[in-house]
C-alpha positions, 0 to 999 in steps of 0.5 A: 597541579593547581598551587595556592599562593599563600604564606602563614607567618606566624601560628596564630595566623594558621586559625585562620587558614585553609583547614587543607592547609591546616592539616596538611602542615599538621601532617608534616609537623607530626612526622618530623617530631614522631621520626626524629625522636624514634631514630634517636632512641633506635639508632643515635643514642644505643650507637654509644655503646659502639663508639670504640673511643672517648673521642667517638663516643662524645661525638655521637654523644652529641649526634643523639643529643641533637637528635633529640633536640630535633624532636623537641622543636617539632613537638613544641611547634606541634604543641603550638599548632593544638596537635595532641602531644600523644600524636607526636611519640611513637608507639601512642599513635597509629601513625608507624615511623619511617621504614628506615627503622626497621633497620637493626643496627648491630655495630659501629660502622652500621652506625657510621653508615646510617649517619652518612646516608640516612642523615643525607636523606634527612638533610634533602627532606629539611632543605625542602622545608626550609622554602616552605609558606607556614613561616614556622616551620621553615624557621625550625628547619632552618635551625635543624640544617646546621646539625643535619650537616654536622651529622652527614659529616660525621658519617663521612668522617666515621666512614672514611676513617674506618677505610683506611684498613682494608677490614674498615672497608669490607665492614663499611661496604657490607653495611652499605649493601645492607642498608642502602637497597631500603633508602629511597623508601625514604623519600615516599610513594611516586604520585603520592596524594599527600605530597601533591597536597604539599606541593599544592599549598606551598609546604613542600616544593618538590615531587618525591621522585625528585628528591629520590633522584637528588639523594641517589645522585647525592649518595653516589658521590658520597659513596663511590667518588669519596669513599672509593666504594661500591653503591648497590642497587636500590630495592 
């Protein structure tokens, strides 16, 4: 695949890039702020009526609140960049979000079990944009890692505390077959035109075959070697 050797620093200097470049990061920038807000208001902020203490209620209070947050960055960069704010909320655009969401989450531990491998996912997805060439965007992922971390962590901190009781592990497995099989639609098609165009500007650095395999491998280890759980078989 032919690469371009290009590096935008600043939104004012994208008026004056490629427009496949233009609508290549337009693309990325209005997934991130159309996903972050609806995993937000489906999972992060209903979890807090499923948080069984004070304690676990204002960590995921905090989760949501990030959550959230994320959705501001990339709006406001997106608002920056002349895409249309109505392009960026789910259900006022044709552009549906991650299938992940389809997911309905009905208790705490599928909660914490999103948290530990959805977020996982996410995290793998930032870290790509964290070497990307349009310098804004890798700013805003950079600020996001730090509370993608904090959320993978609360996964498995959740996780590993419902574990200690043999009916915490059954509740954490059935969630895990139930969400699990679905996670590496996550990461996109094989051979998928946009991320070769991603790839082709610098935006992305990495196939979405390559992060799937990093996340399945990533995931195996959060599961079977921390957890002592079993990881089914993607779909």
């Amino acid at each position: 695949m032919e690469t371009v050797s290009i590096e935008v620093k600043t939104v004012a200097e994208l008026a004056n890039a490629p427009a496949e470049y233009r609508e290549a990061a337009s693309k990325i920038v209005r997934s991130h702020a159309i996903n972050e807000l609806y995993g937000a208001q489906v999972f992060d902020e209903p979890a807090v009526a499923f948080a069984p203490t004070p304690y676990w209620k204002w960590l995921t209070c905090r989760v949501a609140m990030e959550e959230y947050g994320h959705h501001q960055r990339f709006f406001r960069l997106g608002q920056k960049m002349g895409i249309a704010p109505e392009t960026m909320i789910p259900g006022k655009t044709d552009k549906r979000p991650l299938s992940i969401f389809e997911f309905t989450m009905r208790s705490w531990p599928e909660f914490c079990v999103i948290k530990l491998l959805a977020d996982m996912a996410e995290i793998i997805q930032v870290e790509d944009l964290m070497e990307c060439t349009f310098r804004p965007l890798r700013d805003e992922a950079a600020k996001t890692m730090p509370e993608e971390k904090f959320h993978a962590g609360f996964g498995l901190r959740s996780c590993t505390e419902l574990c200690r009781t043999e009916d915490g592990r059954r509740d954490v497995q059935a969630a895990i077959d139930a969400l699990f099989p679905g996670m590496p639609a996550f990461f996109g098609q094989p051979r998928s035109k946009n991320n070769a165009l991603y790839r082709k500007w610098g935006l992305k650095q990495h196939t979405n075959e390559a992060m799937r395999a990093d996340y399945l491998e990533r995931a195996r280890v959060l599961v079977e070697d921390k957890l002592g759980l079993k990881l089914p078989a993607p779909a």
